[in-house]
TIMAR-779179 format. One line per 8 residues: number of its first residue (from 1); their letters; for each residue x, y, z of C-alpha. Coordinates in Angstrom, 1 decimal, m for minus. Layout:
N
NUM = A = X,Y,Z; ... $
//
This chain:
552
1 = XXXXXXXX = 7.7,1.5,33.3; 4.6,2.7,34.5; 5.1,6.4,33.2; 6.2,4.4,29.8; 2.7,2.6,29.6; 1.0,6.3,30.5; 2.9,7.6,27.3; 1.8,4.7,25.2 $
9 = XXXXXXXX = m2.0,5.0,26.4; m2.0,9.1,25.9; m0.6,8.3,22.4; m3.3,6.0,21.5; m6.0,8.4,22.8; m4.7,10.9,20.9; m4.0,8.7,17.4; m8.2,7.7,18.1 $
17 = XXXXXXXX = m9.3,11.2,18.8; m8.1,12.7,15.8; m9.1,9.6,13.4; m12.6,10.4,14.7; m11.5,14.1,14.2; m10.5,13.1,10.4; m13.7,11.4,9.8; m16.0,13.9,10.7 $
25 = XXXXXXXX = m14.3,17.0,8.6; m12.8,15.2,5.8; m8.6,15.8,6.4; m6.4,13.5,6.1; m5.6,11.8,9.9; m1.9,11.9,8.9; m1.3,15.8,8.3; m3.5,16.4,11.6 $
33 = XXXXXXXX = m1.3,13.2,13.3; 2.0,15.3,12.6; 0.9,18.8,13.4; 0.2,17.1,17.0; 3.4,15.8,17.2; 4.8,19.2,16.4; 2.9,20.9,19.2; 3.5,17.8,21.8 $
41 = XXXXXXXX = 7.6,18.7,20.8; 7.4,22.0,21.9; 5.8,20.7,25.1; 7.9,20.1,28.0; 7.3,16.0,28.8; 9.3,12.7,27.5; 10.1,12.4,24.1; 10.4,9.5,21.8 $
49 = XXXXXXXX = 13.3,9.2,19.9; 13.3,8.2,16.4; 15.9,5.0,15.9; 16.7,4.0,12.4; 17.0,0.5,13.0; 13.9,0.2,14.9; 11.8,2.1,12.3; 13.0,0.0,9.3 $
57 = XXXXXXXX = 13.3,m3.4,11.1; 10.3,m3.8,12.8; 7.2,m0.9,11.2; 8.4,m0.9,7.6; 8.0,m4.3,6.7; 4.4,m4.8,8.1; 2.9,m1.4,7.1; 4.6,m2.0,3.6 $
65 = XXXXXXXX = 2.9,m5.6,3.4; m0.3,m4.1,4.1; m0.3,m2.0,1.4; 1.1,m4.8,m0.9; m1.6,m7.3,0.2; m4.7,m4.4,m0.6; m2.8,m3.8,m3.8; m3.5,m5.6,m7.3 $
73 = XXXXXXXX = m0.8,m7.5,m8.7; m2.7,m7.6,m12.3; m3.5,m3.8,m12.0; 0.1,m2.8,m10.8; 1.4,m5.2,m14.1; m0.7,m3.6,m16.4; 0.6,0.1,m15.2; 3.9,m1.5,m14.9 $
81 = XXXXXXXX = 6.1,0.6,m16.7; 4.5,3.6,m15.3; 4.8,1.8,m11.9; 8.5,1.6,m12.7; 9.0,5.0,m14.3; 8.1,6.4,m10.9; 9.8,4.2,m8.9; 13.0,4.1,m10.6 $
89 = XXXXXXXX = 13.7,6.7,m13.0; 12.2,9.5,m10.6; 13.7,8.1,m7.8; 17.0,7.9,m9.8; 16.8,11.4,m11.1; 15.4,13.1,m7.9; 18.6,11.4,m6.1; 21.3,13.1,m8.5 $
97 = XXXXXXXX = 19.3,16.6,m9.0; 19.7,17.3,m5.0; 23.0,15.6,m4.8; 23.9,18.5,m7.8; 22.3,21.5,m6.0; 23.5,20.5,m2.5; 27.1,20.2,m4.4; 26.9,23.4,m6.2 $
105 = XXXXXXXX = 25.2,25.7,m3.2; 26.6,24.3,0.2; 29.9,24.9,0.6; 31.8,21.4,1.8; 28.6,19.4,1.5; 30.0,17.0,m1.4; 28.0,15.4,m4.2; 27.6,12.3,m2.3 $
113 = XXXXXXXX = 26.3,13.4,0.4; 23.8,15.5,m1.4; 22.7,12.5,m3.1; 22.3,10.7,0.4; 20.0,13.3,0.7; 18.3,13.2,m2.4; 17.7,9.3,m2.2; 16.3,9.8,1.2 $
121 = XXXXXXXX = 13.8,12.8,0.2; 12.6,10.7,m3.0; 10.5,7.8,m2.0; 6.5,8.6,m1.4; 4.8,7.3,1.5; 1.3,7.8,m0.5; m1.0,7.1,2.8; m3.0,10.2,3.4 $
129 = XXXXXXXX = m2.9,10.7,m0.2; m4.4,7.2,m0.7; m6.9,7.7,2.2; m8.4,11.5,1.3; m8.0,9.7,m2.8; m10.1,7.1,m1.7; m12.8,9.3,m0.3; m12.6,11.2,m3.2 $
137 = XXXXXXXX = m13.2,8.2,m5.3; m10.0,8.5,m7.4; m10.2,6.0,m10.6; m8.8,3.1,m9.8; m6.0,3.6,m12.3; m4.4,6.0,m10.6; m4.9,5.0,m7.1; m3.0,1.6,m8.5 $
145 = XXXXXXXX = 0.1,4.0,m10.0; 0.1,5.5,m6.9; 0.1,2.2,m4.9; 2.7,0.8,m6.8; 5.2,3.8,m6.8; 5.4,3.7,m3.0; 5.5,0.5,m2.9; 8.8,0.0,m5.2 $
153 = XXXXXXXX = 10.5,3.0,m4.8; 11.8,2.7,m1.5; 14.0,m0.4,m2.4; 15.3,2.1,m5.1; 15.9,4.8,m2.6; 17.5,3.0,0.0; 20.1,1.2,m2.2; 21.4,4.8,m3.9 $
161 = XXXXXXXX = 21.7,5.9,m0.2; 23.6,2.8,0.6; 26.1,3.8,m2.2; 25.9,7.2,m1.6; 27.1,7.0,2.1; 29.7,4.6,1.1; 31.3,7.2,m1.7; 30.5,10.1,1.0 $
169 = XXXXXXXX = 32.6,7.8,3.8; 35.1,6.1,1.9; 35.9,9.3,m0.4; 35.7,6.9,m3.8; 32.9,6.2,m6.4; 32.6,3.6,m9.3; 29.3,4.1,m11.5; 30.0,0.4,m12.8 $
177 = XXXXXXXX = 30.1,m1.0,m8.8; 27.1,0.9,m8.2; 24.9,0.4,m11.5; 25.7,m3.6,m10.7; 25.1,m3.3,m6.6; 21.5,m1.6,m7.3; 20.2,m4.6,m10.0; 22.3,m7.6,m7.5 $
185 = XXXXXXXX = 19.9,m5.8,m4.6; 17.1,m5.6,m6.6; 16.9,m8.6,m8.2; 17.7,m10.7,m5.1; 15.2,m8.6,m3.0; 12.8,m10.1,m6.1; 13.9,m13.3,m5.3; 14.0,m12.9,m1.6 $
193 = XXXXXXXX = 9.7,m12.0,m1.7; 9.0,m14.7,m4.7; 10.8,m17.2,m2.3; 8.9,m16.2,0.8; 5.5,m16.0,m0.7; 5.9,m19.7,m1.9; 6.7,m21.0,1.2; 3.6,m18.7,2.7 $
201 = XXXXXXXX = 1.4,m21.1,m0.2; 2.3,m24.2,0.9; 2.2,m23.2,4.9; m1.4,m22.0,4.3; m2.5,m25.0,2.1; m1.8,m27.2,4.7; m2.7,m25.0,7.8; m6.6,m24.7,8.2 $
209 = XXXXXXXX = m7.1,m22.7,11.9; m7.7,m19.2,11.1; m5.4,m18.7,14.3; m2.3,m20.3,13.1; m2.9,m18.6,9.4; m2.8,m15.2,10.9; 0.1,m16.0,12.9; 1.7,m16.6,9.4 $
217 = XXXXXXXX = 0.3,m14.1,8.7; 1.9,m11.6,10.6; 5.5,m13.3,10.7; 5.5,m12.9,7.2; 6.4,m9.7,6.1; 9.4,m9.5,8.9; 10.8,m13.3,7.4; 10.8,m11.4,4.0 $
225 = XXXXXXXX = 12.7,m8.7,5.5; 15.2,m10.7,7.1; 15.8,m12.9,4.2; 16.2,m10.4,2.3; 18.8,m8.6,4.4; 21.0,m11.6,5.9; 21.6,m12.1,1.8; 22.2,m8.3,1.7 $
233 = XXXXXXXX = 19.7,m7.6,m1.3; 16.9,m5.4,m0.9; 14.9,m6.6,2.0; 12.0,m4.0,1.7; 11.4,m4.9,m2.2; 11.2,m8.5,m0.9; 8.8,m7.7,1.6; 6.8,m5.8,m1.6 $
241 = XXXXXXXX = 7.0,m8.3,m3.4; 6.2,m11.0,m0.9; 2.7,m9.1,0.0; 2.2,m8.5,m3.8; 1.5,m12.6,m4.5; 0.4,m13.9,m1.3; m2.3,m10.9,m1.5; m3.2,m12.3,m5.3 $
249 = XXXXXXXX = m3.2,m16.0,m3.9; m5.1,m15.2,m0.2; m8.6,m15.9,m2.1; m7.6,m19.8,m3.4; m5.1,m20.5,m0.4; m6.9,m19.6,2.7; m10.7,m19.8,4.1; m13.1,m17.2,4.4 $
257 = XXXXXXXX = m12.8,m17.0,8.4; m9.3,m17.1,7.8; m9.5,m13.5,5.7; m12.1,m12.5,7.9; m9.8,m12.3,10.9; m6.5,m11.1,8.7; m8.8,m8.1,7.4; m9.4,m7.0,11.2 $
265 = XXXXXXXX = m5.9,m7.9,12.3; m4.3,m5.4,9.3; m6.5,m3.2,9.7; m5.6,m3.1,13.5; m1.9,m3.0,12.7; m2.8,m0.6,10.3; m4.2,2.0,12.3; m2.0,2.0,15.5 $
273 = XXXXXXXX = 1.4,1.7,13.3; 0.9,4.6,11.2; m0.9,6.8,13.9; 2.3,6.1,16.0; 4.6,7.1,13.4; 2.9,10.3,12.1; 2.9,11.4,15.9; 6.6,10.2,15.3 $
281 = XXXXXXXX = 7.6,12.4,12.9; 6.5,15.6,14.3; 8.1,14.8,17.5; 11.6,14.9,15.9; 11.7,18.6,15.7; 13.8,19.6,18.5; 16.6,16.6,18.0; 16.6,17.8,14.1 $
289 = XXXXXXXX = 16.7,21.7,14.9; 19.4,21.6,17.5; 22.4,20.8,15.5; 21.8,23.9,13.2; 23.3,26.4,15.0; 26.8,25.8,13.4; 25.1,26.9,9.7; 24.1,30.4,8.4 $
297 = XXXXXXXX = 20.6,31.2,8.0; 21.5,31.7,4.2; 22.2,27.8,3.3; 19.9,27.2,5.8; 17.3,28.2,4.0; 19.1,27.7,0.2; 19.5,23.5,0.9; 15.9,23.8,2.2 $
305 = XXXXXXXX = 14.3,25.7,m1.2; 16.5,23.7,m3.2; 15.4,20.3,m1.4; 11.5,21.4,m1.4; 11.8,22.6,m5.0; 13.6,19.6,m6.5; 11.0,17.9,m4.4; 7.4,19.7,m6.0 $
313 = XXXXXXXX = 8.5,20.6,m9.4; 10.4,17.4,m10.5; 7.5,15.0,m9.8; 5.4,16.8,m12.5; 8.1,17.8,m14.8; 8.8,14.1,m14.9; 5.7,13.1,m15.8; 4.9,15.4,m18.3 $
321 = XXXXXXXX = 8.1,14.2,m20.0; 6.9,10.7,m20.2; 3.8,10.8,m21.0; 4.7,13.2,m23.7; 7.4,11.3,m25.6; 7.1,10.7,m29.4; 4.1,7.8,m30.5; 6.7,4.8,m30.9 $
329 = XXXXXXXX = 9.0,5.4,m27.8; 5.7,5.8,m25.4; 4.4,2.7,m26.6; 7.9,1.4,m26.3; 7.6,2.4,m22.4; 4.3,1.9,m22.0; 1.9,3.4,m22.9; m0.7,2.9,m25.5 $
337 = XXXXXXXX = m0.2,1.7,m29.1; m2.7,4.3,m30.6; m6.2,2.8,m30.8; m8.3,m0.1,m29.4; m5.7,m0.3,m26.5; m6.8,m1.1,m22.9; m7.6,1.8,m21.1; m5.1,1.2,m18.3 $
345 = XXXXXXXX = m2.5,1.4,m20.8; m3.3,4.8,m22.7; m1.3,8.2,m22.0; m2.2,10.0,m19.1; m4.6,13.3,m19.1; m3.4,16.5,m17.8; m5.7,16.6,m14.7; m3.9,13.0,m14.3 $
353 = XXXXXXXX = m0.8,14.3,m14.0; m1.7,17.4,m11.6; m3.6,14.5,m9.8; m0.4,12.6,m9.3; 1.7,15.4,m9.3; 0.5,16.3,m6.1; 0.7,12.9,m4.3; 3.9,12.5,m3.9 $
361 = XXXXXXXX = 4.0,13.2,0.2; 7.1,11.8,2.1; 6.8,9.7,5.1; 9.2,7.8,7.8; 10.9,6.0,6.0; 12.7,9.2,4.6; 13.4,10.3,8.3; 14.6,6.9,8.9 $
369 = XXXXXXXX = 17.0,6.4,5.7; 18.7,10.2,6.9; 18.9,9.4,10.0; 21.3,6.3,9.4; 23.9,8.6,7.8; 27.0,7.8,10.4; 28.2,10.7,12.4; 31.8,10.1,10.9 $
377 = XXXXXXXX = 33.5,9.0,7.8; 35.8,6.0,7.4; 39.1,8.7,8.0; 37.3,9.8,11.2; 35.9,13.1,10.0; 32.3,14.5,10.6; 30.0,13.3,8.0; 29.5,16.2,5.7 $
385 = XXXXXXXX = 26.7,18.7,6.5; 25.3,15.5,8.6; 22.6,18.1,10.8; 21.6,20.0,7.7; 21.1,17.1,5.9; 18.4,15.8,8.0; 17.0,19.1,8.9; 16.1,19.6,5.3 $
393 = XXXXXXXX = 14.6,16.0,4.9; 12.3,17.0,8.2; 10.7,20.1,6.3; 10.2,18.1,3.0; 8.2,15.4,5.3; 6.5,17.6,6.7; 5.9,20.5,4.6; 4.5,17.2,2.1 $
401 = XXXXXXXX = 2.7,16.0,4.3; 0.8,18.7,5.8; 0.5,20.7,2.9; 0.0,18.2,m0.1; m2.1,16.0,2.4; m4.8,19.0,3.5; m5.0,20.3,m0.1; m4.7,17.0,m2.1 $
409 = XXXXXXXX = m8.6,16.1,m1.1; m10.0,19.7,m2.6; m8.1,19.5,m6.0; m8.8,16.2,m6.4; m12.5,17.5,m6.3; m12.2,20.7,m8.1; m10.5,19.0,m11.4; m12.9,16.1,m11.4 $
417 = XXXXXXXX = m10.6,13.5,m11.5; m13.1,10.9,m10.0; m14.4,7.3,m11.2; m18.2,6.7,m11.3; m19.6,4.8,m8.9; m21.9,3.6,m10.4; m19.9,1.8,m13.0; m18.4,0.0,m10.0 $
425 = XXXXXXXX = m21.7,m1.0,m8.6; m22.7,m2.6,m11.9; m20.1,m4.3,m13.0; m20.2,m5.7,m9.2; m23.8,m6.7,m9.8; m22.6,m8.2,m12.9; m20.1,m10.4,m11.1; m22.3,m11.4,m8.7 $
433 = XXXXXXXX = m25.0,m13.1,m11.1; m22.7,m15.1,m12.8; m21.2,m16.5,m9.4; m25.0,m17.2,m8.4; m25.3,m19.0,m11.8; m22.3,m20.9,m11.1; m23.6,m21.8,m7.9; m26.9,m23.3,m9.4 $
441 = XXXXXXXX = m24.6,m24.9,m11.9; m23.0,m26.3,m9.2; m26.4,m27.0,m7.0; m27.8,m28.6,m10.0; m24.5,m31.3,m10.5; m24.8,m32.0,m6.7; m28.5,m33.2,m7.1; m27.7,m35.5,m9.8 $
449 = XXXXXXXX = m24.6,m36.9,m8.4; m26.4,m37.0,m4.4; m28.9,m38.8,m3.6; m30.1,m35.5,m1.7; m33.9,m35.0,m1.8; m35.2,m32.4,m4.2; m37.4,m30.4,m1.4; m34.1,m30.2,0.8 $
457 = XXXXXXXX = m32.3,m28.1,m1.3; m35.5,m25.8,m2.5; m34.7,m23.4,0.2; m31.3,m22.4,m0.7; m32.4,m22.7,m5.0; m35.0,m20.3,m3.9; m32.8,m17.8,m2.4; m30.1,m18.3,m5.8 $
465 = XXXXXXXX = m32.6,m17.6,m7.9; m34.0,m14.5,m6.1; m30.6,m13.1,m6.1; m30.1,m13.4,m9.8; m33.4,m12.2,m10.5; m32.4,m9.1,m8.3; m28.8,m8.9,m9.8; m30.5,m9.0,m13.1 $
473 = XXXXXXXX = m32.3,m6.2,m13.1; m31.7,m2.8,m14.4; m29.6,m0.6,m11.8; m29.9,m2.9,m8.9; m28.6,m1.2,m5.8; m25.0,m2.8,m5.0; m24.7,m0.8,m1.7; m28.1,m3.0,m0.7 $
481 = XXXXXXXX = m25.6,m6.4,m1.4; m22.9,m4.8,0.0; m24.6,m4.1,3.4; m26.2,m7.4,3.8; m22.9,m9.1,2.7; m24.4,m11.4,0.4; m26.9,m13.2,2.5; m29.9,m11.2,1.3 $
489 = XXXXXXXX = m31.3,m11.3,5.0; m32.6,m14.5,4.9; m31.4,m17.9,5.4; m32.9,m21.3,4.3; m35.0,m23.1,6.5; m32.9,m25.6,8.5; m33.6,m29.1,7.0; m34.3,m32.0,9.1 $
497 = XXXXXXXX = m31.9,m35.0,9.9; m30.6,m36.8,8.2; m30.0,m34.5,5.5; m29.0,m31.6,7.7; m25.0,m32.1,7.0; m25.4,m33.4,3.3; m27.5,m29.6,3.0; m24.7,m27.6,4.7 $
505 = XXXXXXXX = m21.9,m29.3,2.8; m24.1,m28.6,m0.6; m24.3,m24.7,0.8; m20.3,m24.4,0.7; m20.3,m26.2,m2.5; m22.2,m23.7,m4.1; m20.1,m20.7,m2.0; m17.3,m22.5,m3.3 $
513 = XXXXXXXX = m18.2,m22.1,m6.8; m19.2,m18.6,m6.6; m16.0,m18.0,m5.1; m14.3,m19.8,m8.3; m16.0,m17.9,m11.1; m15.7,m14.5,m9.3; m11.7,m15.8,m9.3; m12.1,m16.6,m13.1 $
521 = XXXXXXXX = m13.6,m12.8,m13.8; m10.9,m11.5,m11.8; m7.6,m13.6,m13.6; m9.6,m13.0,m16.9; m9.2,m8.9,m15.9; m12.9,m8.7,m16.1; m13.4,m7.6,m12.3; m10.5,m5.8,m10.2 $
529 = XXXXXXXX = m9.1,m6.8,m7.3; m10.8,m4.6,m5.4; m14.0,m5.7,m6.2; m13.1,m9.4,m5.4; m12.6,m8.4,m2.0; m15.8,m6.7,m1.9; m17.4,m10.0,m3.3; m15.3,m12.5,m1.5 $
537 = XXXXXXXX = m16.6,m11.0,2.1; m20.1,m11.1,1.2; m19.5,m15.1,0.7; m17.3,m15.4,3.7; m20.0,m13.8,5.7; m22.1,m16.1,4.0; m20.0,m19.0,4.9; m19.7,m18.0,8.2 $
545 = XXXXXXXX = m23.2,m18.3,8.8; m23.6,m22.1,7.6; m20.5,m22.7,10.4; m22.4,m20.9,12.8; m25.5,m22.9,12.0; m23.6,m26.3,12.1; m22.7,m25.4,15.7; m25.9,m25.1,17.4 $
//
């Protein structure tokens, strides 16, 4: 146990150490993450096993709902048939194109089992192309395409592995049987997260203790799972789906300590999960590598450059089919009518699709979905190819990983494919004077309704009105709001009793109401969802502070 708890500790060290080591020179933490593991499994010292079950039961679900709760349901529905282009289709026809080659080039393989390993190849895990993309300051468009695709797809790859397996151990296939078992799985895994999510509502409009809310929290994403498996539909969609709307409903439903302490919680998770399963992956080279020694270096390495190359070349070969289709099918599927459209639904640009092109690195869940492939089939013979199989999902992981990760960051840069920050900032600034005129709105109804005195409230009117003033003028500095949270520094002067509580209750009126009409930008799809978090912490800070106050 104790040399257990030494493993666990070194692991951490080393998951910190080369965070820090990604912050200082720019690479993305899960590339340099896996080429540890790769040394530490040439090491001599305990290894950790990679188990299936354990991967997609218990890190899955919470590092999916992560994602899904700093997602944008409005963004990801506005890109939605992009979203499900990806997610699907790609999916779909990555799946069939390496169950084809594998059929054609390895003798005895099978199609089936050569589309088990094409549905386990195809889903993204899009983190250390999301974190070098957000350094990069990709436009939020595409960092919401690429959100959404890894999101989604992995209920898609999952459920043609499910039926591949079946057809690879049973010997039989029925397109009809399948066709039907994918949309049963994926609209019950829909279900599954739009059930869970509502009961997550109502639990968090009743429960007030930022405690007990994060213990909901937390529970959630694994009661989404197994609801959605004990119905046998697709438990990680539910999960996606789950995160999707209680992440859209966490500003009305909970209170701003409550998000305070689920941002540091996730973000907690967050860090130690993935660390732990990047070091994961690139441990798993020696059990992957010994059972090769039966195959000949020749389909060795022809399943590994088919794999890779169906891999690289039909991500942007897709793309560049659908986003070139004729004027009225696009628009059919998508995209833009012609003119005065919104600009998240026009056709993407070239250096888009190189952009996305190149963000499609695999992750664990890939080594997790091959590594459930049985060892026999239902007549008691050795899965097909089982060892190659999984040897050639290891290089995709980690060749994608590596080398799309290191090099995503630098052509991102070199074509230019970056928002403006400073179109950010001002729509940010823009947001925030209209909640501060909302809040005098509201400060303004409270003194007529209250019999507050006029001189008790002038503090915080006077601090309203300097921030409008401030957010009103030409090319205000957001980063100065942003590192002040809101709060401007200063704080009114306490007032004296009695109207001490009757002033702090005013002070969350008005926080309340700022909180509204930034909500009322953000349903309207004036201000993204990433900006209302922005915003919303600066007020829960702000609210934090009157709590504080009302304690001393």
């Amino acid at each position: 146990m104790l040399e257990l708890l030494a493993f666990g500790l070194a692991a951490v060290a080393v998951i910190v150490a080369l965070q820090a080591l990604a912050d200082r020179t720019g690479l993305p933490a899960a590339a340099l993450l896996t080429i540890a593991g790769l040394v530490y499994a040439v090491l001599p010292g305990p290894d950790v096993t990679l188990h299936p079950d354990v991967i997609l039961t218990l890190v899955i679900p919470p590092l999916i709902y992560s994602a899904a709760l700093n997602s944008s349901l409005l963004a990801i529905r506005k890109n939605l048939r992009v979203v499900i282009s990806l997610s699907i289709g790609l999916v779909l026809a990555s799946s069939l194109a390496v169950g084809a080659g594998i059929d054609l080039f390895v003798p005895g393989a099978g199609l089936a089992a050569g589309v088990a390993l094409g549905a386990a190849v195809a889903p993204t895990d899009p983190v250390a192309a999301l974190a070098v993309g957000g350094r990069a300051g990709l436009p939020a468009r595409l960092i919401t395409i690429i959100e959404g695709e890894g999101l989604l797809n992995d209920a898609t790859a999952l459920t043609i592995l499910t039926v591949a397996v079946t057809a690879a151990t049973s010997g039989g296939f029925a397109l009809g049987d399948a066709v039907l078992r994918f949309l049963a799985e994926a609209a019950g895994g829909l279900l599954a997260g739009v059930t869970v999510a509502l009961l997550v509502r109502g639990l968090r409009s009743a429960v007030r203790d930022p405690l007990l809310v994060n213990c909901i929290s937390l529970a959630t994403p694994f009661a989404a799972y197994l609801l959605g498996e004990e119905t046998h539909v697709s438990g990680v969609l539910a999960v996606a789906v789950a995160g999707l709307m209680v992440g859209h409903d966490t500003p009305r439903f909970t209170t701003g300590a409550s998000r305070l302490q689920a941002t540091a919680v996730w973000r907690l998770v967050d860090f130690l999960l993935q660390g732990f399963v990047f070091l994961l992956i690139g441990q798993q080279l020696l059990p992957v590598v010994r059972g090769l020694r039966a195959y000949p270096a020749s389909t060795i390495a022809g399943a590994v450059i088919l794999t890779l190359g169906v891999v690289l070349l039909l991500r942007p070969l897709w793309l560049l089919l659908t986003q070139s289709l004729p004027g009225a099918l696009h628009t059919r599927l998508g995209g833009a009518a012609q003119t005065g459209s919104p600009r998240d639904s026009r056709r993407l640009r070239g250096r888009e699709i190189v952009v996305l092109s190149w963000a499609g690195t695999r992750g664990v869940i890939s080594l997790a979905a091959i590594f459930t492939l049985p060892l026999t089939t239902s007549a008691g013979h050795p899965f097909p190819d089982r060892d190659l199989l999984l040897f050639c999902t290891y290089i995709v992981v980690v060749v994608t990983l590596v080398g799309q990760g290191v090099t995503f960051g630098p052509i991102v840069r070199a074509l230019g494919v970056r928002a403006d920050p400073a179109d950010a900032a001002a729509l940010r600034n823009e947001a925030r004077a209209a909640a501060v005129q909302a809040g005098l709105s509201r400060l303004d109804q409270i003194t007529a309704e209250q019999e507050i005195p006029g001189r008790a409230l002038a503090g915080l009117r006077a601090i309203l009105d300097a921030r409008l003033q401030r957010y009103h003028q030409a090319g205000a500095p957001d980063s100065a709001a942003d590192a002040s949270d809101g709060t401007d520094g200063t704080d009114p002067a306490p007032p004296t009793p009695p109207d001490q509580e009757a002033v702090q209750e005013a002070r969350r009126a008005v926080i309340d109401a700022q909180r509204e009409e930034l909500l009322r930008w953000r349903d309207a799809g004036l201000l993204p969802d990433a900006s209302l978090r922005i915003l919303n912490r600066e007020l829960d800070h702000e609210e934090r502070m009157v709590t504080s106050r009302e304690g001393l």
